[in-house]
N, C-alpha and C positions, 0 to 999 in steps of 0.2 A: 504494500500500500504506500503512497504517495506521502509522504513529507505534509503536508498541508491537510491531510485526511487525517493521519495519525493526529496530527495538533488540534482539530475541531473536535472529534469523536467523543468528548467528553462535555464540550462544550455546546454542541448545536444547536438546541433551541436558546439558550442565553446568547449565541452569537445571532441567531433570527430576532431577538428581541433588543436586542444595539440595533443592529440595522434597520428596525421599524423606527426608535427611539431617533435613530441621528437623523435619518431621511427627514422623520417629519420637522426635527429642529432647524434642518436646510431648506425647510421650504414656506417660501412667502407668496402671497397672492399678487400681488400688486407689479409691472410693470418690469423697469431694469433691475432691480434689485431680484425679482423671482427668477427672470433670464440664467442671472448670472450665480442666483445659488441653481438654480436645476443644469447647469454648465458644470459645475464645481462637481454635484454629485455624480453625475456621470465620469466623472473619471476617478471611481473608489477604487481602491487597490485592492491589497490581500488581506487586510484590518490587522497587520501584526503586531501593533501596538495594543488595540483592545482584548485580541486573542489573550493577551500576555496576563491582561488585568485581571481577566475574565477564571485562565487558570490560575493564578496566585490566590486569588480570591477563596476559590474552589481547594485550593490545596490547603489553606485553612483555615475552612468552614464554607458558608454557605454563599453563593451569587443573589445578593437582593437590591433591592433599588435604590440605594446609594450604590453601590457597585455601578452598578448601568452608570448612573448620571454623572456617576465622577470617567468612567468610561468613554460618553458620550464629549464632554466638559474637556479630555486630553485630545480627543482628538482633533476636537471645535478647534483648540487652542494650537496645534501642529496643524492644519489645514491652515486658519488665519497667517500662521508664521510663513506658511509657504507662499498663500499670495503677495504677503508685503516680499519675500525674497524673491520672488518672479520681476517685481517693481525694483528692488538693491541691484538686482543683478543683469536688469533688463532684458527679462527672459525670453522668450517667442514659445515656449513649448514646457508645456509639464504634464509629464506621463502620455505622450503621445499626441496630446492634443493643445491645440492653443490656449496657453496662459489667458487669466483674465484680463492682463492689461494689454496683452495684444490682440484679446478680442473686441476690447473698450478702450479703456487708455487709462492712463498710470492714474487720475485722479479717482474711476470710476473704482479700480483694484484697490487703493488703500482703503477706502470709502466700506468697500464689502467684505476687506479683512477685517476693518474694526468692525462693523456689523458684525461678524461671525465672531469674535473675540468676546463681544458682548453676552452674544448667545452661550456663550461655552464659560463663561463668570454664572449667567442664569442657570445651567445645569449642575455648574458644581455647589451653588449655593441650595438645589432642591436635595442636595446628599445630608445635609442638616447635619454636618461633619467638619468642625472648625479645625481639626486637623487637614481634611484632606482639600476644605478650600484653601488656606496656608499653603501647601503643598502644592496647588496647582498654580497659586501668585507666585510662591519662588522659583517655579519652574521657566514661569514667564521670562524674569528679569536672567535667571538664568539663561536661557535661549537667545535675546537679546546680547546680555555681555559676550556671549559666545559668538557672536557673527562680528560684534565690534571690534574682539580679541583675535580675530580670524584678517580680518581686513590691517588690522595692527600690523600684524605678524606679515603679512604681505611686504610691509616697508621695513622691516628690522634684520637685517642684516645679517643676522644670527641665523644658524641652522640646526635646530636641535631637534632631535626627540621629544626630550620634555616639552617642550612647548607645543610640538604635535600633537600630545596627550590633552594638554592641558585643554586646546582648540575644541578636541573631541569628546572631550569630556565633559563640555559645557553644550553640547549641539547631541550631536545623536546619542552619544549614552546618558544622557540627562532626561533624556524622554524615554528610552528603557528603563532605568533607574525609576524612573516615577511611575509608571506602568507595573513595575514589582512593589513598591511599597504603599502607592493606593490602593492594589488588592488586597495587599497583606492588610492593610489598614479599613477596610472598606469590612471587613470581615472578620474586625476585632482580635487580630494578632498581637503581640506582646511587642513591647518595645525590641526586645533582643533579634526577635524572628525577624520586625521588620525591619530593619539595620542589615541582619543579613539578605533577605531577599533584595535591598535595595543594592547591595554589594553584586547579589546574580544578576539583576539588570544591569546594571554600571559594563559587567563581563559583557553581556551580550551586545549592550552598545558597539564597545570597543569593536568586538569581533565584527559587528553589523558594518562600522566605517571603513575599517581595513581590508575587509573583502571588497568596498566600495572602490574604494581606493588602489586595487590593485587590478581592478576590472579596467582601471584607464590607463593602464598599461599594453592593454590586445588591443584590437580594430574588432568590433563585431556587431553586426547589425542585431543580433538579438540582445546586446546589453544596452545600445540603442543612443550612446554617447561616442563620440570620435576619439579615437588616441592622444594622449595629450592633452584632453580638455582642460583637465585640473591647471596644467602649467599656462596654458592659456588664459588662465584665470589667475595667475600669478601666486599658484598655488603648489607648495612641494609636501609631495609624500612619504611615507614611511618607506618604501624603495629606493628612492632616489637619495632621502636623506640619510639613508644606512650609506648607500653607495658612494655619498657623497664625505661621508663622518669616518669611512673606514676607508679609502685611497688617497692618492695623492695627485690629483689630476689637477694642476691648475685653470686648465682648461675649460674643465666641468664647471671647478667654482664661479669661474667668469660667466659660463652659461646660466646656474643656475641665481646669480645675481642677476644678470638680465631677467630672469623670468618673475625673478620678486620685481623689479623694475615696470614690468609691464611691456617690455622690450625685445619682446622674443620672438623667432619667424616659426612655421611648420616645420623647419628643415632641423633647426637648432632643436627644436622639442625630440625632436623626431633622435637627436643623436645622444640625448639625456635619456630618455625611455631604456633606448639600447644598451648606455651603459647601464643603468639600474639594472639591468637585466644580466649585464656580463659580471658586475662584480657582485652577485651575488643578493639584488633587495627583495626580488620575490619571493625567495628563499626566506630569506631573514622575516619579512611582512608573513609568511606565511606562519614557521616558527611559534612567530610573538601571539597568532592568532592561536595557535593550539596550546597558548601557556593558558591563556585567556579560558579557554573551554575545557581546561581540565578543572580548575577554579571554580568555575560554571556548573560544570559534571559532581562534585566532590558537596553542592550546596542540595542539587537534585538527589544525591543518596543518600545524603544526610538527614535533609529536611523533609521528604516529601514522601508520605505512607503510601497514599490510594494509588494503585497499579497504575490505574488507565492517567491517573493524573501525571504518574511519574513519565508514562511512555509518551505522553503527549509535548511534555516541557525537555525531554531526551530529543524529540523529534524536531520542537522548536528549535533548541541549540545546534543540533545538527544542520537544519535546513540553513540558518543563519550564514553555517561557517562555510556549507559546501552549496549553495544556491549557487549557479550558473548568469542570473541577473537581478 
């Protein structure tokens, strides 16, 4: 069975009942603003952030309606983040289809991410859970510092690791991380428990980025981004920065200054890729990602009783590390 079967199986009607929950939170009567949330929801993905809530929740104790709403309330709040980043980043395309500011334009897109931000403060406040509203405000500011932190690190000179982490640990595993400990939370776990499940999300993040991140190292139409994107974007990876932290290429480092510069052609990208790739980063990125999922693995044999719940969160980490796109 499939990866994404195994992860539902225990959850299926609780994930039928998010998706009636968000839909109808995405939808408005009136005019451009209905346009452009029934635009939004058509392009849902695989819910693997609510899947997450939905099993932590379930692993201990029960899925109820602050569960949902603080569920609904994450992703309101990651959807919102995505169309202002479509606007940051001047996007034309997300998830295969035209961004909302290139279907409207940049005033109409900030307009309807706040609208949806809104919405998603309204669902976590129906969870009557001042814990897990707190916890979805600091996720905000979190998300936010991490893109500013991201754009920083563009112009800093510096090529690090830690700073790599640092980026992504305020951006995608900050929203894994809060997806493990709203469920634990949602569901009346103890302080200890949810500190650790908030540590197995943080894991899964990481894992989630760096597999991101090493996908822009091939050309391949079903991952559905161009080689090189990232450095096009002025942005260096966990490949390139091993590659770059363990040789002695002067050459490279001139390259990869140009690229934090914003100064970089196809060809140049194109000769940094290669090396990452000869002296060893996909290796090393890969490596760092199976330290990450044994960390991961070791919280799921520890913490988690119910069978189907264990084989579903095994199945999750797995698809994570070894997904294709």
């Amino acid at each position: 069975m499939e990866y994404l079967s195994l992860i539902k199986q225990p959850i299926s009607s609780e994930i039928d009942d998010f998706i009636a929950l968000f839909n109808q939170s995405l939808t408005h009567d009136e005019g451009m603003l209905g346009q452009a949330l029934e635009h939004i929801r058509q392009r849902a993905g695989k819910r693997m952030r609510p899947m997450l809530i939905l099993l932590t929740a379930k692993c201990f104790g029960e899925v109820n309606a602050a569960t949902q709403h603080a569920a609904v309330g994450l992703e309101l709040l990651h959807t919102a983040s995505l169309v202002h980043d479509d606007v940051v980043d001047e996007s034309s395309e997300r998830r295969g289809q035209a961004s909302v500011n290139a279907t409207y334009d940049n005033k109409v897109a900030v307009l309807v991410g706040d609208y949806i931000l809104s919405t998603a403060l309204l669902n976590v406040a129906k969870t009557g859970n001042q814990r897990i509203v707190e916890y979805l405000a600091e996720l905000g500011r979190t998300l936010s510092n991490g893109e500013i932190l991201q754009l920083t690190n563009i112009q800093n000179q510096e090529i690090s690791e830690e700073v790599y982490y640092q980026v992504i640990k305020q951006k995608t595993a900050a929203l894994f991380e809060a997806c493990a400990a709203i469920g634990a939370l949602s569901a009346g776990a103890s302080e200890e428990l949810v500190e650790e499940a908030k540590r197995f999300g943080q894991n899964l993040g990481i894992i989630f980025q760096i597999r991101d991140d090493i996908f822009d190292y091939y050309d391949s139409a079903e991952i559905g981004k161009p080689t090189g994107n990232d450095m096009a974007e002025g942005k260096l990876t966990l490949p390139v920065i091993y590659a770059l932290n363990n040789s002695s290429f002067d050459s490279m480092q001139t390259l990869a200054r140009k690229v934090k510069a914003g100064d970089v052609n196809p060809d140049e990208i194109a000769v940094l890729v290669e090396f990452a790739k000869q002296q060893g980063g996909i290796e090393y990125a890969e490596k760092r990602m199976w330290e990450f999922h044994a960390e991961a693995a070791e919280f799921i044999e520890k913490r988690v009783g119910d069978s189907a719940i264990k084989t579903a969160l095994n199945a999750y980490l797995d698809y994570v590390i070894k997904r294709t796109k």
